[in-house]
N, C-alpha and C positions, 0 to 999 in steps of 0.2 A: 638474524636479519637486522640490517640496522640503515636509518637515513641515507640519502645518495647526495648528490653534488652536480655541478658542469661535470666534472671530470669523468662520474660515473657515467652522465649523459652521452659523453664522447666517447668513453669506452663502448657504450652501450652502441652507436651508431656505427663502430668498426664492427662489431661482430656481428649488426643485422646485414651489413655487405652479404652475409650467406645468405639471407632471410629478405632480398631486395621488398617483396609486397609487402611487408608491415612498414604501415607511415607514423615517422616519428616527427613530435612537436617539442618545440622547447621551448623557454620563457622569451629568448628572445624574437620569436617570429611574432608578424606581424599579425597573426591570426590566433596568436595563444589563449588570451584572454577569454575570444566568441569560445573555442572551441573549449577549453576549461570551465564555464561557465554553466552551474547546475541550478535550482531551483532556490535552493537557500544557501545562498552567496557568504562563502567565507574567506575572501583577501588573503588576509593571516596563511589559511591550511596551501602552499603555492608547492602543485609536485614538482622535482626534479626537469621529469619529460611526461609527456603522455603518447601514447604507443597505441596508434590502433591497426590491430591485428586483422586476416581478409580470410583466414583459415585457419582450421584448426591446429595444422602444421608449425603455424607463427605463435599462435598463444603457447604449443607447448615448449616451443623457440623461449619465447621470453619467460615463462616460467622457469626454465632451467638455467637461464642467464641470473636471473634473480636468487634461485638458490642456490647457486654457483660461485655468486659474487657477493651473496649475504646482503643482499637490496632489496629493502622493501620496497612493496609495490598491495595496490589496492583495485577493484575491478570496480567497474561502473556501467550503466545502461542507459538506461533512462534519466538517471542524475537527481531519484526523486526524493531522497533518506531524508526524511525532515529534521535533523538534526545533525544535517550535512558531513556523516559517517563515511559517503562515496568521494572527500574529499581528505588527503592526511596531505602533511607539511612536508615536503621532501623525499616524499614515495617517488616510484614510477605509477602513474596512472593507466592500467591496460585499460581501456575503453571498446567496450564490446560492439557497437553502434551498428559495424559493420555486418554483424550476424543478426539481420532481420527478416530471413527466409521465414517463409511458412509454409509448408508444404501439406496440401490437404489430400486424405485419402478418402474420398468419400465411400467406399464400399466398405471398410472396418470401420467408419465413424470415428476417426482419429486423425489428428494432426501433428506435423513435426515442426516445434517452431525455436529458432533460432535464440541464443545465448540473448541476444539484443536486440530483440523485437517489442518495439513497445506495442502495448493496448490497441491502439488505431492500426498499426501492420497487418495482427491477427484477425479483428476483429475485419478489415477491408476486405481480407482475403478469403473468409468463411463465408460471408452475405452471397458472394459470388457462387456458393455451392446450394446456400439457402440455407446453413447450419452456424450456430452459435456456439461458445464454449460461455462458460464464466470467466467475467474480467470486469475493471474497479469498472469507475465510471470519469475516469480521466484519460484520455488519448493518447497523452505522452509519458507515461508513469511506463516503464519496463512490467515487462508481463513475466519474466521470470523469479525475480525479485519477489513480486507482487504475492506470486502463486506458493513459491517453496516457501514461502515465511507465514502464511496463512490464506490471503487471500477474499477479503470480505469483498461482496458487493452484492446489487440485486438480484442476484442468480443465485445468492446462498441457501436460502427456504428451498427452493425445488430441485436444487440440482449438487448442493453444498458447496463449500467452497473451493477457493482455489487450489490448494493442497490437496484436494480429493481428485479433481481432475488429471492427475500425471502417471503415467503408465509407465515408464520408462526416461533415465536421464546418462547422456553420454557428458563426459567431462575431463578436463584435465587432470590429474591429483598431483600430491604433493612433487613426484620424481620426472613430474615434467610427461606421462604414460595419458594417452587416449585412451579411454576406458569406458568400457558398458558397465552404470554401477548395477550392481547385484542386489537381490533382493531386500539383506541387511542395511546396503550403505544406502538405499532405495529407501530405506523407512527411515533413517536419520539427515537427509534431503526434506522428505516430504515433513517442513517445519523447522529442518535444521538449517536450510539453505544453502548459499556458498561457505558452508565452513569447513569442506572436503576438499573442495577444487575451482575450479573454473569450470561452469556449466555452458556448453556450445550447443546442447540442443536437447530439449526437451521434448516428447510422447506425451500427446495428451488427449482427452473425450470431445467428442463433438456431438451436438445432438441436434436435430431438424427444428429447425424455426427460421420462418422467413422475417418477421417485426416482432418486437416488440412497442408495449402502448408506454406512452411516457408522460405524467403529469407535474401540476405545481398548481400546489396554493398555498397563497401568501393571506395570510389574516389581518386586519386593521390595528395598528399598532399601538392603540387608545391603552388597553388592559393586558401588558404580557403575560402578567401573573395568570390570569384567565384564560390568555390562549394555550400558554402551555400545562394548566392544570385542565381543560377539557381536553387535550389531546392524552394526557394522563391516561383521566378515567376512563377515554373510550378505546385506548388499546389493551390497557390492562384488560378490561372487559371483554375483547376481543380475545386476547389472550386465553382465556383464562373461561370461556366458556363453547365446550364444545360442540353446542348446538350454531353457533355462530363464528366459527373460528377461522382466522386470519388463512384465507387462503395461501398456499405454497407458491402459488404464482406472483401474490402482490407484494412487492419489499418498500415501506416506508420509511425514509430518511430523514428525520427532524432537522433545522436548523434554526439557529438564531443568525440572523445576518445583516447588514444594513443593506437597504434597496434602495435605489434612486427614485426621489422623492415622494418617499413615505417615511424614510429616519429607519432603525434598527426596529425589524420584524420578525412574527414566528413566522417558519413557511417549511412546508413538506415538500418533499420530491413525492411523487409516486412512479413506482416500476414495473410493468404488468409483462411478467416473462413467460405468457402463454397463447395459447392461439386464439380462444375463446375473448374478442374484445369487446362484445356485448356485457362478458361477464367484468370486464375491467371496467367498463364507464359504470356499470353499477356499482362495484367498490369505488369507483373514484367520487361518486355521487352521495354514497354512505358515508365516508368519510366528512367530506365538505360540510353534510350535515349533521355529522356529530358535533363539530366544530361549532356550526351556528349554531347549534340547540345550546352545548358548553357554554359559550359564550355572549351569544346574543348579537354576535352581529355576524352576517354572512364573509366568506372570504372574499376580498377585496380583488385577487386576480384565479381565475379558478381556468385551466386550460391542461388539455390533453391530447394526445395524438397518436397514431400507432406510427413509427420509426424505426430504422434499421440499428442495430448495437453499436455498426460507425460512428451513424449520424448525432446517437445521441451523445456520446462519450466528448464527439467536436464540440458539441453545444456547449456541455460542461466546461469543457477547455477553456472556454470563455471568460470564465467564473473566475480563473487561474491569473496570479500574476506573477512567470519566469523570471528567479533573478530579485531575490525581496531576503529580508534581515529577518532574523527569529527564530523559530519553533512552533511543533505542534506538542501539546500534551496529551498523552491518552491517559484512558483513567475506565475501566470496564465497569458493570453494575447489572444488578440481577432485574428489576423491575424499576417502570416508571410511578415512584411514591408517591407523594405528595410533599414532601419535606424535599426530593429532591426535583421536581416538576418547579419547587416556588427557588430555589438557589438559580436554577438554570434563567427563570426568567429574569432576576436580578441582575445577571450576568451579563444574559440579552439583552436590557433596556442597558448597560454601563459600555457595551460595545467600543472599546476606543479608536478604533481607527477602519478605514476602506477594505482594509486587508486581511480585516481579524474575522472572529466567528466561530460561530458552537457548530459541530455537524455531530449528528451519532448515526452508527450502522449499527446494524442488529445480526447476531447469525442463531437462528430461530431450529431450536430442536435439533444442531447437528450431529450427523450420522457417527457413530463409532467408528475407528478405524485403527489396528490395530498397527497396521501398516505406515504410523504414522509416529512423530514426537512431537505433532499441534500440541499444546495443553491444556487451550481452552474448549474443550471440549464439552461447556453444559449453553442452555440457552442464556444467553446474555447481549448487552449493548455493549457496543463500544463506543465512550466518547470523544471526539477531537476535541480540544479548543486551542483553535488555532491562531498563535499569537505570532503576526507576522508583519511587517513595516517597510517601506521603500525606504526611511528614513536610519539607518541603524542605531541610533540614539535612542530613537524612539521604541524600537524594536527592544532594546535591551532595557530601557527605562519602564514608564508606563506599561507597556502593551504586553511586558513579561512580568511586571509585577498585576496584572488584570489578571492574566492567566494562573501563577502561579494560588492567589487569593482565593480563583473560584474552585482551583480542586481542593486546595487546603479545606475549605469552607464545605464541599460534599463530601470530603471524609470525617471530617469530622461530625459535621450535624445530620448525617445519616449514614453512619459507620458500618451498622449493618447491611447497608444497601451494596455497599462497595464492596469489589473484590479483591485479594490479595494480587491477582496477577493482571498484567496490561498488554498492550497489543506491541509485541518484539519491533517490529517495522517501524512505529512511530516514537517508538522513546531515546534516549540517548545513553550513551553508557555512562552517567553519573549517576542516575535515576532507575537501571533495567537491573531487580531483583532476577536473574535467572533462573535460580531456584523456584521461586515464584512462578513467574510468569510460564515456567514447563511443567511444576508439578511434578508428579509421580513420573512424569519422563526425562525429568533432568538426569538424572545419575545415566539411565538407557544413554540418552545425547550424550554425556562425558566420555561413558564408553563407548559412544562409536569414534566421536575426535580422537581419543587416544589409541584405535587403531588404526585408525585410515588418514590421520595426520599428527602424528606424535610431535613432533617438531614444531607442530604450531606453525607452519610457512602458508597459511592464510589466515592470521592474526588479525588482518584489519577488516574480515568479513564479519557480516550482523549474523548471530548473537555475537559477541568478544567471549566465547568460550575455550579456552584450554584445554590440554589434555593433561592428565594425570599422572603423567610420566614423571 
């Protein structure tokens, strides 16, 4: 497979004459720019064409133009890769967009949702039944992406993550072939993601709940070191003691962030993914006051509600700014220390710009599954710090050497904390140990690539794993 050109563009658009529904874009329309345009803006990486396909017919259409004509080409959904992977320099761009069906069955508790269906698609179309699945907590992040690569969010403690949710995935493969995968290429999806095929539609769980309760407290920004070492000691303590332990229902999400007029703050999400909301305002009330006892001063904004999974993911969205310079760094770790509770707050009070920020998710006692090539399978955090800029000078200057500084700095000064592997989805390929980050499933993953795509003709899919041919 190798770079394309105009020429290949124009070849490309004589042979979709058989294939009239796939709409093709090129650089010079006046629209290329909006519709090329993903979350972490890279100029530089400009495809060929972008091609979006209306059926399955079409993607295995241009799949087999691409291995026919030795063109590469890369897939995209949502546009959310933080280190802007869903974007290569003279690919063909298949852009999934168009496959955002969802289709709910509610007598099996399952749904079938489309190759490019992001987060808000699914989650609009389930409320309507009165059932949830697990999905992040961003609206426009593609939900397939999301799910076959792990899948962290509030719904992980009760319901696991997203990778456990999928029943079944139809896909294109390497020869251009519509396919039901089969139980083996079934368990190297769930974690291996698109590195088999083009996935047009996924099987996946649904379970009954009509709201969820959504909180937020932001703490007074006087003492970080203090806010984030009482939140420390009272989760670890939660943790860690099973007369009192973190219910499956409530998923806590740390941040450090700047907030309008108060300067760079600690503040939690809280996520109460159960029906019982009596029992969620007393954890969100527990909490609050572990924090003022910690620290000594009450949270400055303390608010919660019960919401639909839509409604709250749009709220989030908010938080987002489409179209920004940078990176996220992930960085996992088994508990909140003390050595690394006082880095993080350091970090937090040096915040350099509107766009940055600490977030961590946690996926708290997940289930075994045999079924799967996830790797991180023990309980642990994941951290973001996410270093991201309107300005791209700025984005690569400061705001990347802020980032780069504070993981260096919790590896190092609490080396045991840390773990050898990181979250696939969030890293970039200079930086993603494979090895690593799969564990005892890496070599399993190698060998399913090198049988269900020797060739490599989805090379520019996350992981960047090869086969061994």
């Amino acid at each position: 497979m190798a770079p394309g050109s105009a020429s290949t563009a124009a070849m490309l658009r004589d042979y979709l004459q058989q294939h009239p529904s796939v709409k093709l874009h090129v650089p010079e329309d006046a629209d290329f720019r909006s519709i090329k345009e993903c979350c972490i803006l890279k100029p530089e990486a400009q495809p060929f064409a972008i091609a979006h396909p209306q059926s399955a017919e079409d993607v295995q259409a241009l799949v087999r133009f691409c291995v026919h004509n030795d063109v590469d080409f890369v897939v995209r959904a949502g546009g959310h890769d933080t280190t802007g992977r869903s974007q290569v320099h003279d690919a063909l761009t298949i852009d999934m967009r168009a496959f955002n069906s969802v289709i709910v069955d509610r007598a099996s508790l399952t749904v079938r949702v489309g190759g490019g269906a992001l987060h808000r698609d699914v989650s609009a179309e389930l409320q309507k039944y009165g059932l949830v699945t697990p999905v992040g907590s961003i609206g426009s992040v593609g939900y397939t992406g999301w799910a076959t690569l792990g899948g962290y969010g509030p719904f992980s403690p009760r319901l696991g993550p997203g990778v456990d949710q999928i029943i079944s995935v139809q896909l294109v493969n390497p020869k251009g072939e519509l396919i039901e995968a089969g139980e083996e290429l079934l368990t190297g999806i769930r974690g291996g993601g698109g590195i088999f095929g083009i996935i047009v539609e996924t099987t996946i769980k649904a379970f009954p709940l009509k709201e969820i309760v959504a909180g937020l407290l932001v703490v007074d920004p006087t003492d970080l070191a203090a806010d984030w070492q009482a939140f420390a000691t009272a989760y670890q303590s939660w943790r860690d003691d099973e007369n009192d332990a973190l219910p499956a229902e409530l998923y806590i999400q740390p941040f450090g962030i700047p907030f309008p007029g108060a300067g760079n703050v600690f503040a939690l999400g809280l996520t109460w993914t159960g029906s019982d909301h009596d029992e969620a305002n007393r954890w969100i009330n527990k909490v609050a006051d572990a924090l003022a006892t910690g620290t000594g001063r009450p949270p400055i904004i303390k608010q919660a509600a019960p919401t639909s999974v839509f409604d709250y993911a749009e709220q989030n969205e908010k938080m987002l700014t489409y179209g920004v310079y940078g990176r996220v760094y992930p960085l996992n770790f088994r508990a909140y220390t003390a050595k690394t509770a006082a880095i993080l707050a350091r970090y937090n009070l040096s915040i350099p710009g509107s766009e940055c920020g600490i977030s961590i998710h946690s996926l708290r006692s997940p289930p075994a599954n045999k079924s799967s090539v996830f790797g991180t399978r023990v309980d642990h955090n994941m951290l973001e710090v996410i270093a991201l800029a309107k300005d791209r000078d700025a984005a690569e200057g400061p705001v990347a050497q802020w980032a780069e500084a504070c993981i260096k700095e919790l590896r190092e000064m609490d080396p045991d904390n840390f773990m050898e592997s990181t979250y696939v989805s969030l890293g970039s390929d200079a930086d993603s140990d494979y090895r690593k980050i799969y564990g005892s499933q890496y070599e399993r993953l190698v060998s399913l690539k090198t049988k269900y795509d020797p060739d490599n003709v989805f090379k520019f899919a996350v992981p960047k794993i090869a086969s061994s041919k």
